[in-house]
Short mmCIF file of the C-alpha atoms (twelve columns), coordinates in Angstrom:
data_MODEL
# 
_entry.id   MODEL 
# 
loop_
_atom_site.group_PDB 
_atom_site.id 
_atom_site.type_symbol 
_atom_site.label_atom_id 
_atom_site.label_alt_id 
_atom_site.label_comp_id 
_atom_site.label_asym_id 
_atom_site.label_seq_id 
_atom_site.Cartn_x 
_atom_site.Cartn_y 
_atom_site.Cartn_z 
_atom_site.pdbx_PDB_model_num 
ATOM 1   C CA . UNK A 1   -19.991 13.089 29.062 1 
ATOM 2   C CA . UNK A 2   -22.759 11.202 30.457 1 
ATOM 3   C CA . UNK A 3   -23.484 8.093  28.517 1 
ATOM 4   C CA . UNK A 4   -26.936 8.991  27.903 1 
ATOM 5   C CA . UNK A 5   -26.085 12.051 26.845 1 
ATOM 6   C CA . UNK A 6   -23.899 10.486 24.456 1 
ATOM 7   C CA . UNK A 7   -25.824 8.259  22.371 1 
ATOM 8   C CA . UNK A 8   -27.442 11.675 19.945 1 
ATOM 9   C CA . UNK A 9   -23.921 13.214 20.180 1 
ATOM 10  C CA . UNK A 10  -22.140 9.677  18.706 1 
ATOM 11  C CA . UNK A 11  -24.626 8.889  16.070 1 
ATOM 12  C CA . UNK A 12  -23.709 12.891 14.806 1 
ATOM 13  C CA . UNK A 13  -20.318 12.285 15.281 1 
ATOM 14  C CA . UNK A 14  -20.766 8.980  13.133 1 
ATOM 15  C CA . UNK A 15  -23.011 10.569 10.265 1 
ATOM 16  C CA . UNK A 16  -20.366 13.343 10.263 1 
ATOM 17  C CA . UNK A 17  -17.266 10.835 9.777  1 
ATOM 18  C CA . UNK A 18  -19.878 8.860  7.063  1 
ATOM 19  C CA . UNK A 19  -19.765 12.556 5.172  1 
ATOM 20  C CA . UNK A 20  -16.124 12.559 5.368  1 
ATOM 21  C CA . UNK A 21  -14.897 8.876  4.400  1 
ATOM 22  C CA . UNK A 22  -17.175 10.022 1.244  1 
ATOM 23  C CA . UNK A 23  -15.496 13.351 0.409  1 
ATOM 24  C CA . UNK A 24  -18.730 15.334 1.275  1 
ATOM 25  C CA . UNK A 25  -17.790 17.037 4.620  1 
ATOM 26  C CA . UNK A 26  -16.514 20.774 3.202  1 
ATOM 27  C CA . UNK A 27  -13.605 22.090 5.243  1 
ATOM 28  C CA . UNK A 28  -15.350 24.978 6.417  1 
ATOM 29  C CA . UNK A 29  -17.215 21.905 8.622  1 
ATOM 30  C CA . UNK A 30  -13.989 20.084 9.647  1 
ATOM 31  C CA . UNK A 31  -12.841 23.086 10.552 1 
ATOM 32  C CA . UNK A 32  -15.755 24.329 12.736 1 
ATOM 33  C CA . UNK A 33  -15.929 20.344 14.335 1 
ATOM 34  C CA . UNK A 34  -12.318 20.322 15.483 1 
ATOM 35  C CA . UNK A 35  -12.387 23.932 17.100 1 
ATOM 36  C CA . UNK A 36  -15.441 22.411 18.973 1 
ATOM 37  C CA . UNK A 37  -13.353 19.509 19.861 1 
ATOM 38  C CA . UNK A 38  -11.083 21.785 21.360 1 
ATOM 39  C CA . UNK A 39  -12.588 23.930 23.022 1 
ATOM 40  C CA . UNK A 40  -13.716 20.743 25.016 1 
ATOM 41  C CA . UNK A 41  -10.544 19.096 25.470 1 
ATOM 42  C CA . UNK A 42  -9.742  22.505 27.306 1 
ATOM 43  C CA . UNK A 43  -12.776 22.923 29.875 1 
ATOM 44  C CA . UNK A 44  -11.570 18.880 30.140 1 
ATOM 45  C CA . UNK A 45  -8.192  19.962 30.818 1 
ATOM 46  C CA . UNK A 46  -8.695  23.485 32.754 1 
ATOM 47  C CA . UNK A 47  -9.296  22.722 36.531 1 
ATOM 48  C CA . UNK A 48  -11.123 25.604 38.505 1 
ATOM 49  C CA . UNK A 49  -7.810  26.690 40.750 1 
ATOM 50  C CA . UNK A 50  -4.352  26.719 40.277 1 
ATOM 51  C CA . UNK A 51  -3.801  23.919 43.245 1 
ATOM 52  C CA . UNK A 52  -6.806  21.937 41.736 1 
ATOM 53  C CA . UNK A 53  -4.513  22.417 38.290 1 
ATOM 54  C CA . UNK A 54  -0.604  21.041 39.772 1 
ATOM 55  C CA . UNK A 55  -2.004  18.606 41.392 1 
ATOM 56  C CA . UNK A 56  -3.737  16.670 38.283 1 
ATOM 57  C CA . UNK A 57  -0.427  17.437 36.753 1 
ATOM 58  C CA . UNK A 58  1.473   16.130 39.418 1 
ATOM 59  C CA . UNK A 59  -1.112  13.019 39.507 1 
ATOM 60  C CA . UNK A 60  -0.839  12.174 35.819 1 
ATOM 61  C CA . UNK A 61  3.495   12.614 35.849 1 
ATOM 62  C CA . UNK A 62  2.999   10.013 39.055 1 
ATOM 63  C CA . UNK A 63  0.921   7.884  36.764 1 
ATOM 64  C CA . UNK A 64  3.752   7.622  33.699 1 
ATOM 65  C CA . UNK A 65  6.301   5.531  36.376 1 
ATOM 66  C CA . UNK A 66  3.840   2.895  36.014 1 
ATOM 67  C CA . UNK A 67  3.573   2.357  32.374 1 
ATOM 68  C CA . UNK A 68  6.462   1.115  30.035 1 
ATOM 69  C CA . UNK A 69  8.159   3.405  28.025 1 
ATOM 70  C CA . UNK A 70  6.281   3.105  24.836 1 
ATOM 71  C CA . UNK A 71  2.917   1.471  24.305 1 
ATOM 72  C CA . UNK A 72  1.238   0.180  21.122 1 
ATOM 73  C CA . UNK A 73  4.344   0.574  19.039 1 
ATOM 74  C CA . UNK A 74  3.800   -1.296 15.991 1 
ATOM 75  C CA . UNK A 75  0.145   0.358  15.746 1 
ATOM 76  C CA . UNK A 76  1.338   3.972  15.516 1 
ATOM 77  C CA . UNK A 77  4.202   2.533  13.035 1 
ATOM 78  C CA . UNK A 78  2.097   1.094  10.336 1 
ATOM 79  C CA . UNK A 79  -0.720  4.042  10.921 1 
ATOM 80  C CA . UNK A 80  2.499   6.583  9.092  1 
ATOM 81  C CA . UNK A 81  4.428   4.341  7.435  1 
ATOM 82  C CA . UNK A 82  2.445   2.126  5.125  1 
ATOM 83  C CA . UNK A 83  2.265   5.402  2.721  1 
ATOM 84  C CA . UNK A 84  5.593   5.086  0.852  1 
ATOM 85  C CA . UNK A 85  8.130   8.000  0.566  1 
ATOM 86  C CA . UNK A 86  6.963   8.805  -2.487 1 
ATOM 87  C CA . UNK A 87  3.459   10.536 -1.009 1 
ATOM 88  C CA . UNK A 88  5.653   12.576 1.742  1 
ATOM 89  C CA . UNK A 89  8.465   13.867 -1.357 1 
ATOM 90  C CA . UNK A 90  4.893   15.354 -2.884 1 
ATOM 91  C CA . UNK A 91  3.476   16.879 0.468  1 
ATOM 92  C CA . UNK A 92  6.463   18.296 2.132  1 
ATOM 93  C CA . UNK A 93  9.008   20.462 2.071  1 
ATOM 94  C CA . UNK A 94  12.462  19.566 0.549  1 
ATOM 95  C CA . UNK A 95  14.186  18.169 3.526  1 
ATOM 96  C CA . UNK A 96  11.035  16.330 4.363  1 
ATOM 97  C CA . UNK A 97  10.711  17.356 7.656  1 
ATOM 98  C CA . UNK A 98  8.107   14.903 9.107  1 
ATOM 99  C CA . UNK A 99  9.718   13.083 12.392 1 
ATOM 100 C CA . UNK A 100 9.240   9.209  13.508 1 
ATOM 101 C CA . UNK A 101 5.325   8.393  13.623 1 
ATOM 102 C CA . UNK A 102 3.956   12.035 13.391 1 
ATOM 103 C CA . UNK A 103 5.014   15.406 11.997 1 
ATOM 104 C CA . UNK A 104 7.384   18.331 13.026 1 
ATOM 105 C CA . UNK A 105 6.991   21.377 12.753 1 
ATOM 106 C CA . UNK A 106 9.199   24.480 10.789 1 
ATOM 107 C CA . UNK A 107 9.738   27.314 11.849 1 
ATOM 108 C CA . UNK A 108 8.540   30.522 9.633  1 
ATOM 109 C CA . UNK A 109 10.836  33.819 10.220 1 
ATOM 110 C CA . UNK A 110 8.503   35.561 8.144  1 
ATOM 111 C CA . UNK A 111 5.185   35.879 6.764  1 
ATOM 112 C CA . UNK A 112 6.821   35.300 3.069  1 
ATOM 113 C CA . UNK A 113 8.679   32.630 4.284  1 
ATOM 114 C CA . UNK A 114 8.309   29.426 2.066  1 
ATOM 115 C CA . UNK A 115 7.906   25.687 3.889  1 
ATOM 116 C CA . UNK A 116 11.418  24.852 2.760  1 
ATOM 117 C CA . UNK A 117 13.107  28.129 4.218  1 
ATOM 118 C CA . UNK A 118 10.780  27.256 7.251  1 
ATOM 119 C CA . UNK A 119 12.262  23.499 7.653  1 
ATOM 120 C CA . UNK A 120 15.605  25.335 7.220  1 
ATOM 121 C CA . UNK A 121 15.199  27.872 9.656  1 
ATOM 122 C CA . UNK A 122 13.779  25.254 12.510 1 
ATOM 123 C CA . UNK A 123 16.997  22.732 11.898 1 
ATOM 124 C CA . UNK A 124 19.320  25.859 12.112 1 
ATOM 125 C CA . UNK A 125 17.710  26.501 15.673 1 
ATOM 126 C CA . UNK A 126 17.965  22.975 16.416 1 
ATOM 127 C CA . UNK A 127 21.926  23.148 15.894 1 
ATOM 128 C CA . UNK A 128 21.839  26.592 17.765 1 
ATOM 129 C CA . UNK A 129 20.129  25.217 20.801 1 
ATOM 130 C CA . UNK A 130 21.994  21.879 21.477 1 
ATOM 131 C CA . UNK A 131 25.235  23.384 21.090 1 
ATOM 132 C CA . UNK A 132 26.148  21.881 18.075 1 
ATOM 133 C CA . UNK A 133 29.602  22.158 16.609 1 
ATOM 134 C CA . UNK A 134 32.045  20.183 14.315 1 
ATOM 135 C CA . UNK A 135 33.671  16.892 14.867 1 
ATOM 136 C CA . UNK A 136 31.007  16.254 17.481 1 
ATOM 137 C CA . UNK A 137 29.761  12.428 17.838 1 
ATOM 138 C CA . UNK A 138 25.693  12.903 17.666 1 
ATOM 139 C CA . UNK A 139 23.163  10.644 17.958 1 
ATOM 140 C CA . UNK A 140 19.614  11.338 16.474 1 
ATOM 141 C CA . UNK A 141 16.637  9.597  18.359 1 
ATOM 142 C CA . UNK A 142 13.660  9.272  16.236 1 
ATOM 143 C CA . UNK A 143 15.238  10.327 13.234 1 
ATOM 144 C CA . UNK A 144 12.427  9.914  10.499 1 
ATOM 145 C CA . UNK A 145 13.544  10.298 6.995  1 
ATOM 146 C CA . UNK A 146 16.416  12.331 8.384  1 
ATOM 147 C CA . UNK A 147 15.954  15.408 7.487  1 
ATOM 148 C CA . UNK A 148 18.312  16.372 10.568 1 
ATOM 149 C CA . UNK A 149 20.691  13.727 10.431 1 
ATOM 150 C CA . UNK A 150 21.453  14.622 6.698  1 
ATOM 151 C CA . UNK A 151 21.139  18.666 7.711  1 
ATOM 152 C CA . UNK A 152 24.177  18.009 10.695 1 
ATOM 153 C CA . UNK A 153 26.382  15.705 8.238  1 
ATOM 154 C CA . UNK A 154 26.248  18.447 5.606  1 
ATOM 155 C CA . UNK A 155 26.691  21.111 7.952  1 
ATOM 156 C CA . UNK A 156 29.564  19.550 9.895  1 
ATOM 157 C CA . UNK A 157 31.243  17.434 7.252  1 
ATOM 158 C CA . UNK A 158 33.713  16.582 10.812 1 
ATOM 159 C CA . UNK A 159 30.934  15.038 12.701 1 
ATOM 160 C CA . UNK A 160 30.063  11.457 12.915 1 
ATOM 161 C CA . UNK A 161 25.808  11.099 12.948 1 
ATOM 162 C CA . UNK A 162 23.848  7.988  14.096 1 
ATOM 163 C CA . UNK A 163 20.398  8.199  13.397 1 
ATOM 164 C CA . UNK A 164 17.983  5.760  14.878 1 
ATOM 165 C CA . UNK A 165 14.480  5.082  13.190 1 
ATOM 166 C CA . UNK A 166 12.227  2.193  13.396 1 
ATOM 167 C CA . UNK A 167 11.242  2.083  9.844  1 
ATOM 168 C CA . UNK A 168 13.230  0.187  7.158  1 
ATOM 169 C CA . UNK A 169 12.083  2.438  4.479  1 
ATOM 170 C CA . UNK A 170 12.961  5.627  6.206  1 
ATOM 171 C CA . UNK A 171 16.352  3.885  6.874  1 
ATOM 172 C CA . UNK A 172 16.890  2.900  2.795  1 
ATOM 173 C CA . UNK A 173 15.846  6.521  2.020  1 
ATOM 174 C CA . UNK A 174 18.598  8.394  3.967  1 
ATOM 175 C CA . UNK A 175 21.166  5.796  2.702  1 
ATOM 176 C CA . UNK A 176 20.496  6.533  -0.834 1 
ATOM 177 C CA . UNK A 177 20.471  10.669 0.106  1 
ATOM 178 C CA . UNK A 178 23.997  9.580  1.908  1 
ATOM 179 C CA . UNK A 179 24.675  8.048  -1.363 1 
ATOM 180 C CA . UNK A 180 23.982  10.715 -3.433 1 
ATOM 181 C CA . UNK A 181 25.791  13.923 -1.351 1 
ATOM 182 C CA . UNK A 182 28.563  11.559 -0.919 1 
ATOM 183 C CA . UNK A 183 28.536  11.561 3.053  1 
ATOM 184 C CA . UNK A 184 30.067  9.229  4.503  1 
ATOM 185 C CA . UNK A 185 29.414  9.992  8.496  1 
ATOM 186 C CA . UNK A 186 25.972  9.359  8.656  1 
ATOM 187 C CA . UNK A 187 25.409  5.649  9.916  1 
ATOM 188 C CA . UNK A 188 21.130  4.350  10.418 1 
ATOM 189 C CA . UNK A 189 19.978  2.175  12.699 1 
ATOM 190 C CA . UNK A 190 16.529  -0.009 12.850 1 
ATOM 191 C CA . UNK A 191 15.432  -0.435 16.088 1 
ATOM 192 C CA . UNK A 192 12.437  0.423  18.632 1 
ATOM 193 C CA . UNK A 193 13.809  2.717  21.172 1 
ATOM 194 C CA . UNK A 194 11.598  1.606  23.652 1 
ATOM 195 C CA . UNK A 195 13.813  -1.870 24.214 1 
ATOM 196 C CA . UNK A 196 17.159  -0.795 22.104 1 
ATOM 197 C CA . UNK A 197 20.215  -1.527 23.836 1 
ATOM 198 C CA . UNK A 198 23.582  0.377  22.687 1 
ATOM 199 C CA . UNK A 199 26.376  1.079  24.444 1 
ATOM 200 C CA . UNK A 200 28.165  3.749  22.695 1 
ATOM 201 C CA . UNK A 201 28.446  7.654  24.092 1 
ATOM 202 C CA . UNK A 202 27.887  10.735 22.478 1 
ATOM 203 C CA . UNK A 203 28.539  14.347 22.474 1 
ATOM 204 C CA . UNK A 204 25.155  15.474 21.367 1 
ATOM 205 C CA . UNK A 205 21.807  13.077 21.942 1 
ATOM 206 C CA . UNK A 206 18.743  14.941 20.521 1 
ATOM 207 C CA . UNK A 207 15.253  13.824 20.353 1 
ATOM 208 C CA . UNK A 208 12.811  15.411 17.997 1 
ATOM 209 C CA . UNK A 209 8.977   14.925 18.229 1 
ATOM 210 C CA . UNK A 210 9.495   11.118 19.753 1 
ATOM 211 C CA . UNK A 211 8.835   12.104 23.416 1 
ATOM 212 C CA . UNK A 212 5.026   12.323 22.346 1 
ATOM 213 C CA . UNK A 213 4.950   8.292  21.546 1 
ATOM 214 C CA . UNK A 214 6.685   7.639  25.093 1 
ATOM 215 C CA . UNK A 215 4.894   7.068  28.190 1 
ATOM 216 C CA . UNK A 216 7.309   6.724  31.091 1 
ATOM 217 C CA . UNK A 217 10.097  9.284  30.455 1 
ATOM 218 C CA . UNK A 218 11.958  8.644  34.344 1 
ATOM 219 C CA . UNK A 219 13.093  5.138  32.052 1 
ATOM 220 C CA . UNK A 220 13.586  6.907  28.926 1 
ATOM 221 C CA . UNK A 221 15.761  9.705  30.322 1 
ATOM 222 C CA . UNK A 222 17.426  6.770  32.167 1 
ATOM 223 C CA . UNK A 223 17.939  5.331  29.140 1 
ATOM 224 C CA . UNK A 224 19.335  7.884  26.791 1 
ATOM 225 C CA . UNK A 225 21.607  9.198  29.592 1 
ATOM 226 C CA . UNK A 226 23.737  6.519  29.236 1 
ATOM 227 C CA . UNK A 227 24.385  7.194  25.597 1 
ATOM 228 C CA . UNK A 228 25.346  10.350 26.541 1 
ATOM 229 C CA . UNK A 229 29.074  11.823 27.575 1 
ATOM 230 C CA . UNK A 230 29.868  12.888 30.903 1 
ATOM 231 C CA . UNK A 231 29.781  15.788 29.439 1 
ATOM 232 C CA . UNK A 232 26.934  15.475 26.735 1 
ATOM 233 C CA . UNK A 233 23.962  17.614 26.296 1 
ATOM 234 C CA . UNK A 234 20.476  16.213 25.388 1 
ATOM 235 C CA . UNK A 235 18.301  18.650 23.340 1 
ATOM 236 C CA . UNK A 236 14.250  17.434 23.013 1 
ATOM 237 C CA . UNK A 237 11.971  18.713 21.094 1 
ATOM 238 C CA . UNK A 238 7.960   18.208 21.594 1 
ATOM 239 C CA . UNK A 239 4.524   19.535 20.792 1 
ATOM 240 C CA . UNK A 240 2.445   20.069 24.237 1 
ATOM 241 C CA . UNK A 241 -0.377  22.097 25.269 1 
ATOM 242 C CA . UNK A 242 0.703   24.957 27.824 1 
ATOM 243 C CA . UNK A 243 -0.547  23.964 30.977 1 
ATOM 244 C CA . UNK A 244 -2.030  20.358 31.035 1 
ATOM 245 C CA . UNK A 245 -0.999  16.520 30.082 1 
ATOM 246 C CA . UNK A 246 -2.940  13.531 28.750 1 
ATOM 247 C CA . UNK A 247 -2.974  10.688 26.499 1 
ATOM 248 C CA . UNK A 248 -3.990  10.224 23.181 1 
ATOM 249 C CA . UNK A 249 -7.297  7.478  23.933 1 
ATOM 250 C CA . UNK A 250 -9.850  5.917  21.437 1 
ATOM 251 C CA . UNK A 251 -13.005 5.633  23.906 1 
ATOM 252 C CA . UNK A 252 -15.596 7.644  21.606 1 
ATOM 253 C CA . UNK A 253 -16.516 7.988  18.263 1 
ATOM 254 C CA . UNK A 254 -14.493 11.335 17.725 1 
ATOM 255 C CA . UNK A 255 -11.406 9.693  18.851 1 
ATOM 256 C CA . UNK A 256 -10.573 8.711  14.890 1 
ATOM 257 C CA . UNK A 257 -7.413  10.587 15.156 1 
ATOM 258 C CA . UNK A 258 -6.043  8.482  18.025 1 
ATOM 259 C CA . UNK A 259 -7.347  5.596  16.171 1 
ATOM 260 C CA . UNK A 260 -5.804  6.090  13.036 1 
ATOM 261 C CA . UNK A 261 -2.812  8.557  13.586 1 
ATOM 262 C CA . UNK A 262 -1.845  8.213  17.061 1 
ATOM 263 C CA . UNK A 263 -2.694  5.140  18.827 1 
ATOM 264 C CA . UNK A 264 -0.367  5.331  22.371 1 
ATOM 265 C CA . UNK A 265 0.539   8.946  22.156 1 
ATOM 266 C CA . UNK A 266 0.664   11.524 24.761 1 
ATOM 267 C CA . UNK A 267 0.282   15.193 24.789 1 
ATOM 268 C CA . UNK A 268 2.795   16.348 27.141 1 
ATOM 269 C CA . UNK A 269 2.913   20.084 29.213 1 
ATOM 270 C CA . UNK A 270 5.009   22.041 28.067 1 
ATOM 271 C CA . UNK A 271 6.934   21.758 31.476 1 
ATOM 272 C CA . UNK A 272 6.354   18.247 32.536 1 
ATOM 273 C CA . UNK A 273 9.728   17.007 31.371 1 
ATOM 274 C CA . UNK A 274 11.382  19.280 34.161 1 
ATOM 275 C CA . UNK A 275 9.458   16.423 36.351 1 
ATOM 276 C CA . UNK A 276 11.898  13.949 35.207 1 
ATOM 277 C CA . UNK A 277 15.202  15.216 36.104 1 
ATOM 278 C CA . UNK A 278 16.867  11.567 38.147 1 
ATOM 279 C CA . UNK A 279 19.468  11.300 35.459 1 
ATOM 280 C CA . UNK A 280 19.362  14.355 33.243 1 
ATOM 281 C CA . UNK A 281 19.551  18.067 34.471 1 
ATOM 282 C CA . UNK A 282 17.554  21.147 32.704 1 
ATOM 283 C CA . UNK A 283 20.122  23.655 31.213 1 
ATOM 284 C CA . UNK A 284 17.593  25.402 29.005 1 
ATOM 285 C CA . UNK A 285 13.657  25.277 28.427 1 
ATOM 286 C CA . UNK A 286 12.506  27.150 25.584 1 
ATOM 287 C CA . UNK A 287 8.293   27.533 23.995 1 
ATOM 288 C CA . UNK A 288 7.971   28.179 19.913 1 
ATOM 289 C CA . UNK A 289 4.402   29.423 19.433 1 
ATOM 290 C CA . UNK A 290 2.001   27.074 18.192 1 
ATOM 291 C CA . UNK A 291 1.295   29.515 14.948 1 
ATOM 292 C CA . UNK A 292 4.420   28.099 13.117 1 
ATOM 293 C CA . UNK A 293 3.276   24.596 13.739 1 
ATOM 294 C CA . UNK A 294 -0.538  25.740 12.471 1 
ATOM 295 C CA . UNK A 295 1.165   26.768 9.174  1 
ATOM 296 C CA . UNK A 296 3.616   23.990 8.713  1 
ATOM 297 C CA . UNK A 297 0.501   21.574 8.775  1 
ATOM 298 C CA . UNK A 298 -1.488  24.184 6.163  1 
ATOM 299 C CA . UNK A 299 1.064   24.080 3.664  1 
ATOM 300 C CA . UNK A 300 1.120   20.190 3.547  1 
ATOM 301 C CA . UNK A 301 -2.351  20.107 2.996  1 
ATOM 302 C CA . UNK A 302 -1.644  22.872 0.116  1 
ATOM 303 C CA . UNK A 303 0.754   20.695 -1.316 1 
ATOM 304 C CA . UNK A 304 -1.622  17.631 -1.194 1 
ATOM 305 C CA . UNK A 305 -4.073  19.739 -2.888 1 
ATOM 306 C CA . UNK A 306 -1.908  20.928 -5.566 1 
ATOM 307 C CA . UNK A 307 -0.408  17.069 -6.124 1 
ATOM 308 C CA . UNK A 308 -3.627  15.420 -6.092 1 
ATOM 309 C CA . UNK A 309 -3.337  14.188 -9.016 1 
ATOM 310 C CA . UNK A 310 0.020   12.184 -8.276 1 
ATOM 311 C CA . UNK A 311 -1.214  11.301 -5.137 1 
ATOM 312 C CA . UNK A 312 -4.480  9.593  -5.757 1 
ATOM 313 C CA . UNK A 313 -2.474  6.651  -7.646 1 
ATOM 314 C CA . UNK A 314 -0.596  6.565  -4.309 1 
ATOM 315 C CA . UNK A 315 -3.726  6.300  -2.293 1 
ATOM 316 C CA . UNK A 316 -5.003  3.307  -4.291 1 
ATOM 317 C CA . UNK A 317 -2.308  1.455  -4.779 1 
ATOM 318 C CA . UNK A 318 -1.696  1.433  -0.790 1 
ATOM 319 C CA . UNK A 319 -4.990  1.302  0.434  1 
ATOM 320 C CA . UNK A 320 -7.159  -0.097 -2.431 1 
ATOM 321 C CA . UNK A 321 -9.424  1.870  -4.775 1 
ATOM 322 C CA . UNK A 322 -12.197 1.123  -2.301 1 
ATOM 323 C CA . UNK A 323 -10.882 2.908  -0.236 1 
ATOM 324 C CA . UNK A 324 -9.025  5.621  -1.733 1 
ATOM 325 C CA . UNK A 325 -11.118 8.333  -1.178 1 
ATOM 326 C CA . UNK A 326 -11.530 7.378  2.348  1 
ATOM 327 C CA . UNK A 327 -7.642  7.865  3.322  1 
ATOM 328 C CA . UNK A 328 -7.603  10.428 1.448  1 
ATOM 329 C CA . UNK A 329 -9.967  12.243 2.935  1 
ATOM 330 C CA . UNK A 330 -8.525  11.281 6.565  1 
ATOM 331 C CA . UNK A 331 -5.139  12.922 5.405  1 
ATOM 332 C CA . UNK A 332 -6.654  16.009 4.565  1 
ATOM 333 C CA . UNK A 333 -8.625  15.917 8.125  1 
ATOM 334 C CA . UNK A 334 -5.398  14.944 9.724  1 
ATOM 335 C CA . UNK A 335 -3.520  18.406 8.083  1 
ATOM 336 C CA . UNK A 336 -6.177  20.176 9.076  1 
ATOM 337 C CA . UNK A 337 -6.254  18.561 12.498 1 
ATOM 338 C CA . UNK A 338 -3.398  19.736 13.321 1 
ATOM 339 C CA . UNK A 339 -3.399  22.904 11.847 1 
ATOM 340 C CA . UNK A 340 -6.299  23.880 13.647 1 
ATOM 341 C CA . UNK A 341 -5.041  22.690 17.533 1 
ATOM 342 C CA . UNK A 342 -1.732  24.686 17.241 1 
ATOM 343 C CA . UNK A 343 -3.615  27.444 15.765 1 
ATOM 344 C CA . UNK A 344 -6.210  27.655 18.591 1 
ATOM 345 C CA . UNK A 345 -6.040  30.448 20.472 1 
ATOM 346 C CA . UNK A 346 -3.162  32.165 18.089 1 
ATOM 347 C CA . UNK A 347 -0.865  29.650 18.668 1 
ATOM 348 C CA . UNK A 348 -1.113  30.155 23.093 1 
ATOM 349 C CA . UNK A 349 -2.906  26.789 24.113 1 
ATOM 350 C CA . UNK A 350 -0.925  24.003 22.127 1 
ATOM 351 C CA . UNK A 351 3.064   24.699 21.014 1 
ATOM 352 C CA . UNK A 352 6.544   23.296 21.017 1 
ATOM 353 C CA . UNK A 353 8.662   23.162 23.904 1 
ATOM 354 C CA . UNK A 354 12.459  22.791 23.662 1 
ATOM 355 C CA . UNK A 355 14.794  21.244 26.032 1 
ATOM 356 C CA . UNK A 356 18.612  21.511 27.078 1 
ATOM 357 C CA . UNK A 357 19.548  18.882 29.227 1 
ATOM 358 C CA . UNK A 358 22.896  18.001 30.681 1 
ATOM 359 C CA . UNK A 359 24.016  14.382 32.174 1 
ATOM 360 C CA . UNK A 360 23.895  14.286 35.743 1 
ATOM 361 C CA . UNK A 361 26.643  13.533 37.345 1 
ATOM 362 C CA . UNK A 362 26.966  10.595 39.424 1 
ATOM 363 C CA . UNK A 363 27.993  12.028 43.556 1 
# 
């Protein structure tokens, strides 16, 4: 947008978020603002011909080989993790399904289902699609509060589990859920994966939602291929919009999300990983409609709403009373957020794509 241009649309954009930080935007508004927001990241992202299209794809995949693989780390860390566990055990579902800096989505078999049979569902389909089985060795990238970590040790009492995370909280949390269901083959490690060095192998590497904080994913892939088997599989999991890539960047006053949620992310395509194939082959590529994401992110904010009064005490005591209301206000925005992008379009423009990769094998 022109810069002149600009300077009537920022001060709106700034009175708006004023509104907001004071609890006096409705959410009929927020609504109506991020659908506008949307519709112009897509004429942004839409090129006029389908060569125009691949070759801005192309052009930002080339453009990933020069970055490291994760930027800004510690930024998008304390934006998610200075709430303690406490806020997320009142907000989501029972196996707290909410993955390394940013959320993940459930999957909803039916329009009755609840949030918790929806988390269920969505780890059941993770186990389906990378092939899991008993007495595997698996290693789980990213692994938040470990809602799948603690779902595979139950399930497959044989298997041995490694769970990487990069928050010590998230780590003390699924020790004392190991604790208390008595598992013993679940082991957590602390660590940023962007410079983590390991050298054990495993049957089953999966990644959920963590590809979305990477940047160059040639050195990632690089790099988890060597934790995996000869004959391993690799099953990733990210949101992306259908056709295009870009980054998450705080250049305007409506970039608060970046800012506060997402600082160094990237929105993927939904193919782009197939880009990336030096040391990892595709064995399957799958799309979940965006709809089951839209509702995942509605019944959060539901369940904020209907804890309010728990969570307030939460809010001040980690921000300040000062600003309370703010941060509270931002998490609502943020649920809504994200409700409203994957439920653009009925779930067609942004979605999940899964992957099934195999280890390449060295000629």
């Amino acid at each position: 947008m022109d810069s002149v241009l600009r300077l009537p649309y920022d001060a709106a954009v700034r009175a708006a978020l004023s509104s907001l930080e004071r609890n006096l935007l409705p959410d009929t508004i927020v609504r109506r603002l991020t659908r506008l927001l949307l519709a112009a990241r897509l004429r942004l992202g839409y090129q006029p011909t389908a060569e125009l299209q691949l070759s801005h794809l192309l052009l930002f995949k080339r453009s990933l080989l020069d970055l490291p693989i994760a930027i800004l780390t510690e930024k998008p860390k304390s934006q998610h993790y200075e709430l303690p566990t406490s806020f997320f055990k009142l907000v989501l579902g029972k196996h707290l399904k909410y993955r390394h800096y940013l959320c993940s989505g459930c999957y909803f078999l039916e329009k009755s289902s609840s949030l918790d049979d929806a988390e269920l569902a969505m780890l059941d389909l993770y186990c389906e699609r990378a092939q899991l089985m008993d007495g595997q060795s698996v290693l789980d990238v990213g692994c938040g509060w470990g809602s799948l970590s603690l779902f595979v040790a139950c399930k497959f009492p044989d298997s041995h589990v490694t769970g990487i995370c990069n928050s010590i909280t998230q780590k003390e949390f699924i020790d004392e859920q190991c604790r208390e269901r008595q598992l013993t083959n679940v082991k957590i490690i602390v660590a940023d994966i962007s410079n983590f060095v390991m050298e054990d192998q495993f049957d089953r590497v999966i990644s959920i939602e963590m590809f979305e904080h990477m940047k160059n994913y040639k050195e990632l892939l690089k790099k988890i291929s060597l934790w995996m088997k000869p004959d391993g599989l690799l099953f990733v999991q990210y949101f992306c919009h259908k056709t295009f890539a870009y980054h998450f960047e705080d250049n305007n006053e409506d970039d608060w999300i970046t800012r506060y949620f997402f600082t160094g992310g990237t929105m993927p395509s939904a193919n782009l990983l197939l880009y990336f194939q030096d040391d990892v082959c595709v064995v399957d590529h799958w799309l979940v409609s965006g709809t089951h994401y839209s509702r995942t992110s509605e019944e959060w904010l539901k369940r904020m709403d209907q804890n309010m009064a728990s969570i307030r005490p939460i809010m001040e005591s980690t921000y300040g009373k000062e600003s309370a209301t703010k941060w509270t206000a931002y998490w609502r925005t943020f649920f809504i957020s994200v409700a409203e992008l994957f439920g653009y379009n009925n779930g067609e423009e942004w979605m999940v794509a899964h992957y099934l990769f195999n280890k390449r094998s060295i000629s």
